[in-house]
N, C-alpha and C positions, 0 to 999 in steps of 0.2 A: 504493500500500500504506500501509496506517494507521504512524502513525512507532512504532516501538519506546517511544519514550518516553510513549506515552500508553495502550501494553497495558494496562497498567495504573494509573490512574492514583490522585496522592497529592496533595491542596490542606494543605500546612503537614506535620503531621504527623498528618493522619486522610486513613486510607482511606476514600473513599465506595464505587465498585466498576470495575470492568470496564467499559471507554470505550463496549464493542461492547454490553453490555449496553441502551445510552440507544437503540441504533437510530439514528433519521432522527426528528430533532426539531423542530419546528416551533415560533417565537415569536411568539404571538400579539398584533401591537400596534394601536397606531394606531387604527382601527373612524372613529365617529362622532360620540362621545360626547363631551360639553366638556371632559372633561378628554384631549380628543386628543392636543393638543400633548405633553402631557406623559406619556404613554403612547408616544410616539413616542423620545422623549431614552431613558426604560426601558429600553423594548426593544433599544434601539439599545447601550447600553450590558451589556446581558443578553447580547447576542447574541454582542458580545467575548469577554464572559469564556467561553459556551461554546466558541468557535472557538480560545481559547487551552486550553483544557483537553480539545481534538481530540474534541470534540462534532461529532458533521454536524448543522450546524442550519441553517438559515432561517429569515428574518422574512416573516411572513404580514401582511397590513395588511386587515382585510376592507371594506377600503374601496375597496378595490384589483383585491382578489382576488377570487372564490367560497369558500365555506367548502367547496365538495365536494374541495378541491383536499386538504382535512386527512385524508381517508380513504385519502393516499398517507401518511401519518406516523406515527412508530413510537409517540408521544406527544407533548405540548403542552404547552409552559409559558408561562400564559397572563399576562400583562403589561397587557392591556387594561383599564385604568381606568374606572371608572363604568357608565352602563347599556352593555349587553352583553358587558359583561366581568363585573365584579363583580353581578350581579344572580341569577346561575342561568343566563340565557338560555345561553350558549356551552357552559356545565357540561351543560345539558340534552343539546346539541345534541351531544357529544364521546362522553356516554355511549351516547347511541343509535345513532349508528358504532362505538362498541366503544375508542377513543380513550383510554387514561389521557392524564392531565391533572393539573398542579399544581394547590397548594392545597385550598381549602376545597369540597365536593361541591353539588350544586343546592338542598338546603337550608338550609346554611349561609351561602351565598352570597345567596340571596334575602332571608334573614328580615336579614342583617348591612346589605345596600344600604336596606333600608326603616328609617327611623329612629324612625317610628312602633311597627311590630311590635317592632322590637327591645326599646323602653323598657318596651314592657305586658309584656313578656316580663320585661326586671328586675326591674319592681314587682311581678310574681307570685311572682317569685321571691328578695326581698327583697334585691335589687341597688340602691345608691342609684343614683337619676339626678336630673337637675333634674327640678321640675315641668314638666307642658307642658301642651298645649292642641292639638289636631286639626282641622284647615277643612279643605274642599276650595277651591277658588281664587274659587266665586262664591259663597262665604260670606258673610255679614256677621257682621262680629265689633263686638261690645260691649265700649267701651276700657274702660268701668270696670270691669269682672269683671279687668281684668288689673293686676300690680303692677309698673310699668314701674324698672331698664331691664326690656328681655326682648329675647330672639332672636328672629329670623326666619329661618327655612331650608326649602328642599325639602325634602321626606321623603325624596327618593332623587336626591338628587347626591352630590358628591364633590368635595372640594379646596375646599369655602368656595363655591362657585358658588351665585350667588343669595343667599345669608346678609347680613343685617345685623341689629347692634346700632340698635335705639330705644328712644331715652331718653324720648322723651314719647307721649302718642296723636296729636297732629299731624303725628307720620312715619311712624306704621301705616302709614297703606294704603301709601304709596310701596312703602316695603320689602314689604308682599303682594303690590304687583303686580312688583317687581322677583322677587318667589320664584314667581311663578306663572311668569313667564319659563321657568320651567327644568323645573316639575311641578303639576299640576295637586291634586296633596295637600301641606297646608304644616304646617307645625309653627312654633308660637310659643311658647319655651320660655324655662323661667328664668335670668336671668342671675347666673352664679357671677364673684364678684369674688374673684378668688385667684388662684394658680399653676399653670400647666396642666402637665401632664405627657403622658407616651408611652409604652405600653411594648410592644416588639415581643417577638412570639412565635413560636417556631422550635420546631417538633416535640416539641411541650408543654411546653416551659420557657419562663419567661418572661426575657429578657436585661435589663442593666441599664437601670434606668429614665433616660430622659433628660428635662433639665426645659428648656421654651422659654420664653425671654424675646424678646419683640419694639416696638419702639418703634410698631407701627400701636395700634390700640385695641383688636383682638382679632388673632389666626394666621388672616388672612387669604390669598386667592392673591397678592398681594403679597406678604407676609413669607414666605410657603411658599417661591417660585419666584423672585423677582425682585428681595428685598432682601438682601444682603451684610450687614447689621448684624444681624438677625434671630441670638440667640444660642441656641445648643445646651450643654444644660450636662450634663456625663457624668464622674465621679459628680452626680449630680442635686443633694445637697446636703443630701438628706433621712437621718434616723438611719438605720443598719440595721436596727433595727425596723419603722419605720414603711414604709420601700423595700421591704422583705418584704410588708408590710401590703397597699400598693396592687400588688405583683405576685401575692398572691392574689383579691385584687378581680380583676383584669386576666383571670387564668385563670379565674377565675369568669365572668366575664362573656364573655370568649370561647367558653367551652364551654356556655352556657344558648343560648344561637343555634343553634349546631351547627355552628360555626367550627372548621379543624380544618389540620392541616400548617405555615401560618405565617400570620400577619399583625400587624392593631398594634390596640391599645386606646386610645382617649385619655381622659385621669381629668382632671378640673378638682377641686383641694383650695380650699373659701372661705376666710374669712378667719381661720376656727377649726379651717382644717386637716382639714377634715372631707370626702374623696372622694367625688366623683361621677361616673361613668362617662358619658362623653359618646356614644361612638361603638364601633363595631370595622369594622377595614377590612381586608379576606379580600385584597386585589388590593393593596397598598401601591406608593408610587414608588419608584422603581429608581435616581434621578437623586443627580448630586453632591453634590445638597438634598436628599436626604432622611433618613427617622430609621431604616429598620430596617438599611441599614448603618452608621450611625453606632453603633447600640446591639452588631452584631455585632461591631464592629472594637473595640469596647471589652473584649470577649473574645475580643479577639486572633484574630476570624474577618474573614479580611480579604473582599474582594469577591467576587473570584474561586473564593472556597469555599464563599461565602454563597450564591452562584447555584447550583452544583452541589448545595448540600443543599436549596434549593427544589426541584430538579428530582429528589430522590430522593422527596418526599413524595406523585409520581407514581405512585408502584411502594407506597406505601400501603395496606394492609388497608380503610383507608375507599371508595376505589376501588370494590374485588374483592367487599366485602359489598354493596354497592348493589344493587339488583334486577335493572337493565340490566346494569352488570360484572358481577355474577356470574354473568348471562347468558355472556357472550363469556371468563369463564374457566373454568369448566365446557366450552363447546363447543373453547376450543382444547384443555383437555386430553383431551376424547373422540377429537379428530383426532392425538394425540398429540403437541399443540407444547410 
């Protein structure tokens, strides 16, 4: 029998709902994607906090498992980092069994994983970002069109995978073919020499902004995952003007994708202070390193209430208006559930 103390349940002092409400929940980790590893520590840690908060959950690994195994679950909160988790693909797959499911819906999730779509998307919509520049992998590119340093990154990975700074054209190609490694569309973008920022997003608010300083050359999967010195600064540092400033950039540019429930933005300010939106990440890490509980525990939302208000953005309006949910909420209401 479910324990009394979790009838109903309270994280601090907000009520989310009804324990029986969640059903039979399923955490979707691990998969196959580079950023496995770290998808794996998430969920592992997600899965905690539901079990403490008398969640029935399971971790699903589809590397493991079949994914038909998820048409036994009452919803999914998905964990799964990089392609097949953050790209649409799983969102696809969840909607068409009938499935809710955390976070951002299949086209948010798609156009946010591709780093290409996203930027033409800001610049139409006068969101700054750096410049950049579009190959596919058996491009040749023309060093003098570019104004070195500049990035190199997959259009669709995650965690720094593949990414390097080159300072000159005799380490282009290296760093192309180390980006081709990972995607066969690459992006070579401009490099912003400033202070980088973060800012997570929870159910359209954006929380405080957190600034990272790190001793590598840029927030790489080293400073992300593996160094200890890597500093997290919360208040950030910035006026309350200007921290207002780049959390309306932030929601701006979360909501031009079609990002929706939570995730994280990240802004690089140059040397004049002046924001550009780097990225947005619909799937963010879950891990002891990372920023959207550090940003939440700054509002006094500690872990274990962060994961539970993830998993209500399941039960989402954006969900139930999609064309497949509204499929399967219309027919359970004809059958009378």
């Amino acid at each position: 029998m479910q324990n009394d103390l979790f009838a109903t349940l309270r994280v601090g002092e907000t009520m989310i709902r009804d324990v029986s409400e969640y059903g039979k929940t399923a955490v979707l980790y691990g998969g196959n994607a580079a950023e496995r590893d770290v998808s794996l520590i998430s969920g592992r840690a997600v899965l905690d906090a539901l079990h403490a908060n008398g969640v029935d959950a399971k971790a699903i690994d589809p590397k493991k498992e079949s994914l038909l195994v998820l048409n036994q679950f009452d919803r999914v909160f998905i964990v799964l980092h990089g392609r097949g988790g953050e790209d649409g693909t799983i969102q696809g797959y969840l909607e068409t069994i009938g499935v809710p499911y955390t976070g951002s819906r299949v086209l948010g999730s798609a156009i946010s994983m591709d780093k290409i779509r996203s930027k033409q998307l800001w610049m139409a919509s006068g969101i700054p970002t750096p410049q950049f520049f579009a190959l596919k992998a058996e491009d040749e590119v023309d060093a003098d069109l570019l104004i070195f340093p500049v990035v190199v990154k997959p259009a669709n990975e995650g965690s720094s995978f593949g990414m390097t700074k080159v300072d000159n054209p005799d380490a282009l190609q290296d760093a192309l073919d180390v980006a081709a490694n990972f995607d066969n569309e690459i992006l070579i973008e401009q490099w912003i020499q400033g202070a980088e920022y973060t800012v997570a997003i929870l159910e359209g608010d954006a929380l405080p902004i957190i600034r990272i300083e790190t001793t590598n050359e840029f927030y790489d999967y080293d400073a992300k995952y593996q160094r200890d010195d890597t500093r997290y600064l919360c208040p950030c540092g910035l006026s309350p003007e200007k921290e207002q400033e780049l959390k309306e950039l932030a929601l701006k540019a979360f909501d031009s994708v079609s990002a929706c429930g939570w995730g994280r933005v990240d802004i690089m300010c140059d040397e004049s202070n002046h924001p550009f939106v780097i990225e947005v990440n619909t799937v963010p890490g879950m891990t002891d390193h990372s920023l959207v509980p550090k940003a939440a525990s700054a509002t006094g939302i500690e872990f274990s209430e962060l994961v539970m208000r993830i998993l209500d953005t399941s039960f989402s309006d954006a969900y139930s208006n999609t064309s497949v949910g509204a499929m399967f909420v219309e027919a359970e209401m004809a059958n009378g559930f």
